[in-house]
MMTF fields as JSON, N, C-alpha, C and O atoms, coordinates in Angstrom:
{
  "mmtfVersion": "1.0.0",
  "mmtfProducer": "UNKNOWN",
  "numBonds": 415,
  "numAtoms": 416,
  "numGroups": 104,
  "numChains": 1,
  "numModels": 1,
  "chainsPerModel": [1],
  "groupsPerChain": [104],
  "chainIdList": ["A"],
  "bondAtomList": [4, 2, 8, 6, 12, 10, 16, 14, 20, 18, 24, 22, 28, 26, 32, 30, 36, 34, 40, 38, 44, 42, 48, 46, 52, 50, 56, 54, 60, 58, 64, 62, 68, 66, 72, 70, 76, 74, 80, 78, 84, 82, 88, 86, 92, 90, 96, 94, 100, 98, 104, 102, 108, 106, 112, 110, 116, 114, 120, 118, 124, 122, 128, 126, 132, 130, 136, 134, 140, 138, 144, 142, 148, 146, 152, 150, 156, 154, 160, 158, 164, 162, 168, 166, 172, 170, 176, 174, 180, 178, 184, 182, 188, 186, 192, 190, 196, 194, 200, 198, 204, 202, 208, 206, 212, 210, 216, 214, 220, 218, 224, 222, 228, 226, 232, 230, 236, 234, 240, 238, 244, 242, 248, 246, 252, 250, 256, 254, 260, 258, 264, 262, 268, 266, 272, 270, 276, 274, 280, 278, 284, 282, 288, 286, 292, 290, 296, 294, 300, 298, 304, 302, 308, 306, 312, 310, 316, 314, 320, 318, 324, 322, 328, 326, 332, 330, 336, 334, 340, 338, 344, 342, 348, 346, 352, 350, 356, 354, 360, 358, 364, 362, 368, 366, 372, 370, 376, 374, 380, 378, 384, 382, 388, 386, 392, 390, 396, 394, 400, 398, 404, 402, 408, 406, 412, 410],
  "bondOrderList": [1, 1, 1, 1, 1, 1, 1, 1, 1, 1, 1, 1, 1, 1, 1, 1, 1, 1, 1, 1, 1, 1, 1, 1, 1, 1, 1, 1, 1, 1, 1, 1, 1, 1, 1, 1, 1, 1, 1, 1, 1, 1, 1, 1, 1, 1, 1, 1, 1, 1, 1, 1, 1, 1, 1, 1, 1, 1, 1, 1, 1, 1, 1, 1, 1, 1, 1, 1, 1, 1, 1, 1, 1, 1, 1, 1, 1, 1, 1, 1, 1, 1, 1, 1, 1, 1, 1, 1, 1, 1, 1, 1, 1, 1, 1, 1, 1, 1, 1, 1, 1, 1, 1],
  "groupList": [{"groupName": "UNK", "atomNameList": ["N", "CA", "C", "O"], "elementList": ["N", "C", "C", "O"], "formalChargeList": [0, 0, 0, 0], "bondAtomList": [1, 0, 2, 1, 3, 2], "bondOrderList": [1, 1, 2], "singleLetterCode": "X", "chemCompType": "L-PEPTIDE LINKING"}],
  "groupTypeList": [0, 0, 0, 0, 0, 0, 0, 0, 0, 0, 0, 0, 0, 0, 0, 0, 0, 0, 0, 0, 0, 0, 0, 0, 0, 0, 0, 0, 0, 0, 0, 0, 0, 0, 0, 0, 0, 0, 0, 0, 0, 0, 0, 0, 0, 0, 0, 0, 0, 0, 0, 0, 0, 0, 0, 0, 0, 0, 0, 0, 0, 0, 0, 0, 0, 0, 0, 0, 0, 0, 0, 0, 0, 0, 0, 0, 0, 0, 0, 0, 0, 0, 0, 0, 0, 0, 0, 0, 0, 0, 0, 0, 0, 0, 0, 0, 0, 0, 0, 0, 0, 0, 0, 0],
  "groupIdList": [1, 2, 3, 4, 5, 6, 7, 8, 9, 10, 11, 12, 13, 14, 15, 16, 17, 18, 19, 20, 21, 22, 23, 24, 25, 26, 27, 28, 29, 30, 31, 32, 33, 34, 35, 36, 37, 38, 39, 40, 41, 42, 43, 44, 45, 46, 47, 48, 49, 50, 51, 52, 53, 54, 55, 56, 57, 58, 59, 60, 61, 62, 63, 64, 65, 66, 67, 68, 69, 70, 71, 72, 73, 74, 75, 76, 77, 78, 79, 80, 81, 82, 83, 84, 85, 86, 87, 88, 89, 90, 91, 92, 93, 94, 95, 96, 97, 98, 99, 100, 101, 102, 103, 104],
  "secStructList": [7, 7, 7, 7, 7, 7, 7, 7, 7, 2, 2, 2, 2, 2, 2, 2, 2, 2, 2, 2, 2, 2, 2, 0, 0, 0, 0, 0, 2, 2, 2, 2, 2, 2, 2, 7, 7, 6, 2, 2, 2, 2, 2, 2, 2, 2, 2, 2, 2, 2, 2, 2, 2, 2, 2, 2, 2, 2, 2, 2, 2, 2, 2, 6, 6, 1, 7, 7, 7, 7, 6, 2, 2, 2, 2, 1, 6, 6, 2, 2, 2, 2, 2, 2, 2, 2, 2, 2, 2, 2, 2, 2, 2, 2, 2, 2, 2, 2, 2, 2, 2, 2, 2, 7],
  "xCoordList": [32.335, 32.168, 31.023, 30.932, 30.213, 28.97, 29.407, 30.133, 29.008, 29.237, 28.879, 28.005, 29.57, 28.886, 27.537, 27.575, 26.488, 25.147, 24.723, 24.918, 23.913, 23.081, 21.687, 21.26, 21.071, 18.988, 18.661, 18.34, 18.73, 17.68, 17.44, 18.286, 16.568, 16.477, 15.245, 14.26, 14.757, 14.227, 13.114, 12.013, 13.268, 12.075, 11.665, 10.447, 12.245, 11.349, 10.322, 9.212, 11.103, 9.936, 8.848, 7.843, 8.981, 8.088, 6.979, 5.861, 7.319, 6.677, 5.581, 4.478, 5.986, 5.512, 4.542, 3.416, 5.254, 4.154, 2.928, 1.892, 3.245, 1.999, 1.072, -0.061, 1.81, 1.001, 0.398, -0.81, 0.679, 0.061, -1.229, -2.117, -0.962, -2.178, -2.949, -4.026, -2.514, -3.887, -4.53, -5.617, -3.838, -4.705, -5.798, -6.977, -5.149, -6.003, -7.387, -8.53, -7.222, -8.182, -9.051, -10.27, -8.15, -9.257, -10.267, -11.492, -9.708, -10.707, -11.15, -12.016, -10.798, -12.042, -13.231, -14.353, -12.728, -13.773, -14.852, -16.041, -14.584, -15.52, -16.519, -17.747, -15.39, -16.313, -17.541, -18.573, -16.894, -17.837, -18.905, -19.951, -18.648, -19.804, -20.868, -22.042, -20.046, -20.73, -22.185, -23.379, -21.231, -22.066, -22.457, -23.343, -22.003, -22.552, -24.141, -25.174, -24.119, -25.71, -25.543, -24.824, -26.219, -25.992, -24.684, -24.11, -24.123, -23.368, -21.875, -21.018, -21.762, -20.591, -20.539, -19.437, -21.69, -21.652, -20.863, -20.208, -21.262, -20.618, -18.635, -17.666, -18.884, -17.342, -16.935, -16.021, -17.236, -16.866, -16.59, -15.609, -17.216, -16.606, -15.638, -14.785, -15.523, -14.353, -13.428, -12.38, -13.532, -12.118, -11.759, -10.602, -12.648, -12.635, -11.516, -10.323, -12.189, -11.383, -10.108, -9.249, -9.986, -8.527, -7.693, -6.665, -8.033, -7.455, -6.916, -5.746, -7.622, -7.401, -6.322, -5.496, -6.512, -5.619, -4.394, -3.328, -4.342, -2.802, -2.472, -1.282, -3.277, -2.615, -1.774, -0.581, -3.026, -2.21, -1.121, -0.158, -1.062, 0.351, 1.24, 2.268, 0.704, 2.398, 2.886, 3.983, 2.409, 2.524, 3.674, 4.695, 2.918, 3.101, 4.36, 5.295, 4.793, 5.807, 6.812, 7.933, 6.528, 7.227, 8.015, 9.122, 7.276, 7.432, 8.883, 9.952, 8.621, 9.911, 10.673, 11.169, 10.981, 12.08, 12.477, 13.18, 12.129, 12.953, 13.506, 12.991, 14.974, 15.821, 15.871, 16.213, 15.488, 15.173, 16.984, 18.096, 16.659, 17.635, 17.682, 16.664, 18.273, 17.238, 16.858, 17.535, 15.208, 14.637, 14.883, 15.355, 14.59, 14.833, 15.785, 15.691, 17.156, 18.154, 18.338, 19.226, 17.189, 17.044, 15.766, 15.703, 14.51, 13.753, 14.178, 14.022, 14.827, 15.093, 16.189, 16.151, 16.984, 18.172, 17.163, 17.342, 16.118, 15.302, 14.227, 13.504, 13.85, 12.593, 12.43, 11.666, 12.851, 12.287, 12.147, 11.625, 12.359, 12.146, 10.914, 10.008, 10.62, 9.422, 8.285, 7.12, 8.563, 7.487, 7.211, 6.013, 7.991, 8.237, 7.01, 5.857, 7.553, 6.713, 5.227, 4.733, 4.57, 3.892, 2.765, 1.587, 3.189, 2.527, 2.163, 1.008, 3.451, 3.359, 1.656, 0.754, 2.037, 0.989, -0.279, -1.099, -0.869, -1.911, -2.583, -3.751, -1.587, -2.011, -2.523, -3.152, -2.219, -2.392, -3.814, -4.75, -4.075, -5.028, -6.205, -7.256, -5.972, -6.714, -7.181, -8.312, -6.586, -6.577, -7.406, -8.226, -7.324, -8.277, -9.628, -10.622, -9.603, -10.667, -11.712, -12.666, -11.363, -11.612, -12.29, -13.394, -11.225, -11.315, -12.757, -13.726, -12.429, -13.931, -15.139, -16.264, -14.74, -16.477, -16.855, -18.017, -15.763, -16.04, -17.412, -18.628, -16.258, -17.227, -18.646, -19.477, -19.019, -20.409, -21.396, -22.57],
  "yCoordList": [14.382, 12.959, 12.441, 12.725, 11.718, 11.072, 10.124, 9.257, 10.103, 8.913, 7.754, 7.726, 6.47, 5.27, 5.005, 5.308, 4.587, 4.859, 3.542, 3.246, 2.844, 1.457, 1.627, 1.233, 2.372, 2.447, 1.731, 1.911, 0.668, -0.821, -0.634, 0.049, -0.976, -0.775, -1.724, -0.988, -3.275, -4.193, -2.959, -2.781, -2.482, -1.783, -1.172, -1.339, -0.01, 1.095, 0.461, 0.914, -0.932, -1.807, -1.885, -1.443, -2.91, -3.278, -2.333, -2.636, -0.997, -0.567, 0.162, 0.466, 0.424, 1.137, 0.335, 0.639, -1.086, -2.039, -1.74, -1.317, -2.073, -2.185, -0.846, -0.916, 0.529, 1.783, 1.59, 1.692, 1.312, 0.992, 0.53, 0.995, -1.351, -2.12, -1.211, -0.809, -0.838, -0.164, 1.01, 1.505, 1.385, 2.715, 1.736, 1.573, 1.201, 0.486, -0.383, 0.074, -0.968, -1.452, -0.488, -0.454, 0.478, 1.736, 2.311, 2.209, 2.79, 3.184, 2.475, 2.93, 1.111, -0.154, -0.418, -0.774, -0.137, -0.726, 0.657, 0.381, 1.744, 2.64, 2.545, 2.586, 2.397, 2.232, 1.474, 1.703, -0.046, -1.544, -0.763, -0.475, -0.425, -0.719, 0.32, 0.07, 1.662, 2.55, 2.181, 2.301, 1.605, 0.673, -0.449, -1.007, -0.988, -2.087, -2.819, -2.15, -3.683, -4.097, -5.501, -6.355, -5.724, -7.011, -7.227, -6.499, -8.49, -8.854, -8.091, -7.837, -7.834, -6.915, -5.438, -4.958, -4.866, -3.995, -4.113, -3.305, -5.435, -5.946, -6.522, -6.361, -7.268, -6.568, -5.385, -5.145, -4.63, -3.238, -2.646, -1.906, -2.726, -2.295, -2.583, -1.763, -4.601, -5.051, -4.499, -4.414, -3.895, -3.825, -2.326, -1.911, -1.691, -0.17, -0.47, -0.196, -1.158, -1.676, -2.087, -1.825, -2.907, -3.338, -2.559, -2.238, -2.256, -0.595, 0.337, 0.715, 0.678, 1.677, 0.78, 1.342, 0.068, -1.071, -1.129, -0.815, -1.389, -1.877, -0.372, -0.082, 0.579, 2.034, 2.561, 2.86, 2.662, 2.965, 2.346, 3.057, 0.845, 0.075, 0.639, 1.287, 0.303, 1.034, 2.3, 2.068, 3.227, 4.832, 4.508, 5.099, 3.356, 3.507, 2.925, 3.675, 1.424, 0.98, 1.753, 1.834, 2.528, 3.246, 5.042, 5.577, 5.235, 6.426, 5.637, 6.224, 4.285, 4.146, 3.17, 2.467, 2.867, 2.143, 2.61, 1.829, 3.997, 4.58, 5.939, 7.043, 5.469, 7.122, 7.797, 7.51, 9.259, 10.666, 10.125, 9.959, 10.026, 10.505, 11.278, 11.966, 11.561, 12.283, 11.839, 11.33, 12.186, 11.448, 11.727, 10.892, 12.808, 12.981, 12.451, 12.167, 12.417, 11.533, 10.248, 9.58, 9.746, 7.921, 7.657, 6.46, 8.569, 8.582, 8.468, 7.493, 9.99, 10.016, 8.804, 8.506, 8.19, 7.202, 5.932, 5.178, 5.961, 4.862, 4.687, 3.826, 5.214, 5.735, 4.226, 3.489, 3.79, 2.666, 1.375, 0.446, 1.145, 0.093, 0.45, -0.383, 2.154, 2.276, 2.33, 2.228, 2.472, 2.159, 0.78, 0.574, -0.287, -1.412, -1.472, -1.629, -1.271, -1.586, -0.865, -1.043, -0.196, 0.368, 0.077, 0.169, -0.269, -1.311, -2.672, -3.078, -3.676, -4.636, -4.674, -5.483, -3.361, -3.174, -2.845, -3.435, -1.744, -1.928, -3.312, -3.634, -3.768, -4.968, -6.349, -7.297, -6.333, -7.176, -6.348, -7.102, -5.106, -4.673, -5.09, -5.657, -4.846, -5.087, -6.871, -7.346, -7.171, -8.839, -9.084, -10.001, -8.57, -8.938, -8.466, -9.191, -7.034, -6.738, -7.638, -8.161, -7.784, -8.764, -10.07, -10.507, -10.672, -12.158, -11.838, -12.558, -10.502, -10.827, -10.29, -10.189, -9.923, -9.259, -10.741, -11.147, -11.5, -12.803, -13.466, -13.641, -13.677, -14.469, -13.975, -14.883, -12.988, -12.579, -12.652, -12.295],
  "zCoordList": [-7.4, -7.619, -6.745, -5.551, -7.358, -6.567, -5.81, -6.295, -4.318, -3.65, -4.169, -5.035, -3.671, -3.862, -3.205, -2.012, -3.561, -2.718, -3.739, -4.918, -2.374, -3.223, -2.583, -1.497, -3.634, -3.099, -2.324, -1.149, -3.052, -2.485, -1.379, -0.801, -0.769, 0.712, 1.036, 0.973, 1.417, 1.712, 2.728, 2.206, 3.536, 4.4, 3.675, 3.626, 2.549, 2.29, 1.128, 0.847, 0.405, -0.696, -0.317, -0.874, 1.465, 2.146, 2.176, 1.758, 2.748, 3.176, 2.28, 2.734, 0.939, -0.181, -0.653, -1.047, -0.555, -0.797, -0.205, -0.718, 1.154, 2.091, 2.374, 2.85, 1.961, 1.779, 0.782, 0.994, -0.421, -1.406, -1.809, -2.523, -0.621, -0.573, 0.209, -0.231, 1.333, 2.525, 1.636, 1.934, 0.611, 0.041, -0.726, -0.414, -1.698, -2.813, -1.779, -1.806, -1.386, -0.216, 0.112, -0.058, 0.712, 1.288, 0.215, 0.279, -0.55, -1.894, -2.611, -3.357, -2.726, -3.444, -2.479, -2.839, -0.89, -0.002, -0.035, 0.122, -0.181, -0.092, -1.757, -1.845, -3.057, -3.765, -3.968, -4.598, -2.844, -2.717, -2.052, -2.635, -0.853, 0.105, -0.73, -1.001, -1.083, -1.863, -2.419, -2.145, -3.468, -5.271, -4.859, -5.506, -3.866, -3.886, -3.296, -3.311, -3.0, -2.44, -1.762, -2.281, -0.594, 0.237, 0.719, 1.529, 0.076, 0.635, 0.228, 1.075, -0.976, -1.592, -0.529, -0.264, -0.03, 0.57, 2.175, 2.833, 2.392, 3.776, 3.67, 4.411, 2.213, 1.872, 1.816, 2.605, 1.239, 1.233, 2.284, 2.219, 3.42, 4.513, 5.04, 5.379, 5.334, 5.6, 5.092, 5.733, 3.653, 3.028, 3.369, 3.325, 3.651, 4.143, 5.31, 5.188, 6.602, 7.716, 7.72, 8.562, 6.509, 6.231, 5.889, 6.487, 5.039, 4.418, 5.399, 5.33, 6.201, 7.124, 8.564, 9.283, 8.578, 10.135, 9.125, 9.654, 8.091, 7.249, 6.924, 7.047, 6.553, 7.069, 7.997, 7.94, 9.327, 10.204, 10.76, 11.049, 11.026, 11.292, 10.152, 10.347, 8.888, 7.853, 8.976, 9.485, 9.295, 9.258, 10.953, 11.303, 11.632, 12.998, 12.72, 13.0, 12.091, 12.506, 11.72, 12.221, 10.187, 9.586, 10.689, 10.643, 11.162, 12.354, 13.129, 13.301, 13.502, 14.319, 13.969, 14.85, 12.342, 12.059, 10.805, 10.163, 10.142, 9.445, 9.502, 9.322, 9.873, 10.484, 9.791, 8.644, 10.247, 9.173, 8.139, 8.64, 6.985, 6.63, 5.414, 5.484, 4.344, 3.32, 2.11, 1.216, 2.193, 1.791, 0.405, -0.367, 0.111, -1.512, -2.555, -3.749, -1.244, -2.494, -2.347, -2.875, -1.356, -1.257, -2.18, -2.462, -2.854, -3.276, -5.035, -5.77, -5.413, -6.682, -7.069, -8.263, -6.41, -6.342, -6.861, -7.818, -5.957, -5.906, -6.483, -5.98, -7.392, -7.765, -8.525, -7.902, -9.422, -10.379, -9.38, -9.995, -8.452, -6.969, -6.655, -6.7, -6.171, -5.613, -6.631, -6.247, -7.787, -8.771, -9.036, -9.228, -9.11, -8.792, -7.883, -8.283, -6.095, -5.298, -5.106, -3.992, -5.902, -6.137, -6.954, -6.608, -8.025, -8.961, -8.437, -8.563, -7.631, -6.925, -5.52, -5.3, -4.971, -4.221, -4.456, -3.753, -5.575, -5.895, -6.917, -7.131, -7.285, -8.141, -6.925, -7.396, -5.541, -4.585, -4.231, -3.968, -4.192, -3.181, -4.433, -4.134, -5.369, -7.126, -6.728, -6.621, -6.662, -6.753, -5.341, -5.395, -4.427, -3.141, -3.535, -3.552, -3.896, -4.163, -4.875, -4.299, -6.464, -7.14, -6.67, -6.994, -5.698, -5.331, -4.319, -4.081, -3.884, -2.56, -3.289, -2.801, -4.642, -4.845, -5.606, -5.599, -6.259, -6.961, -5.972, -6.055, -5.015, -3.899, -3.517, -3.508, -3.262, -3.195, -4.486, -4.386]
}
């Protein structure tokens, strides 16, 4: 008999979210500064920067506020949440991107 088990879990959303955005950021800002020219290029970096600071904090505060527990059957349990937050997050890092190349 399967235990009672409830996924949801408010930190691990959070956090998927915010891995999410720092990736999408990270790889829009390299494509910007890449492709880009002037001032889009000087975004591009920012967003490189951002990308990478909302990285490493995910990784750091994730290291000490989620207890090993196992992951695989909080993952497969949870899977349509973290796709959820996944989609949620690159669609924010999509939308910054966007909004800052608008502006230049």
């Amino acid at each position: 008999m399967i235990a009672a088990y409830y996924p949801w879990d408010w930190t691990v959303f959070l956090f998927v979210v915010l891995a999410l955005l720092a990736l999408s950021l990270f790889v829009l800002g390299i494509l910007t500064a890449y492709f880009g020219s002037g001032k889009s290029r000087t975004v591009g970096v920012i967003l490189l920067v951002l990308g990478l600071a909302v990285g490493i904090a995910v990784v750091y505060v994730t290291h000490f506020t989620m207890p090993s527990v196992h992951l695989l059957y909080n993952v497969i349990l949870g899977t349509l949440f973290y796709v959820l937050a996944a989609v949620i997050g690159a669609v924010i890092g999509l939308l910054i991107f966007l909004g800052a190349i608008m502006k230049t």
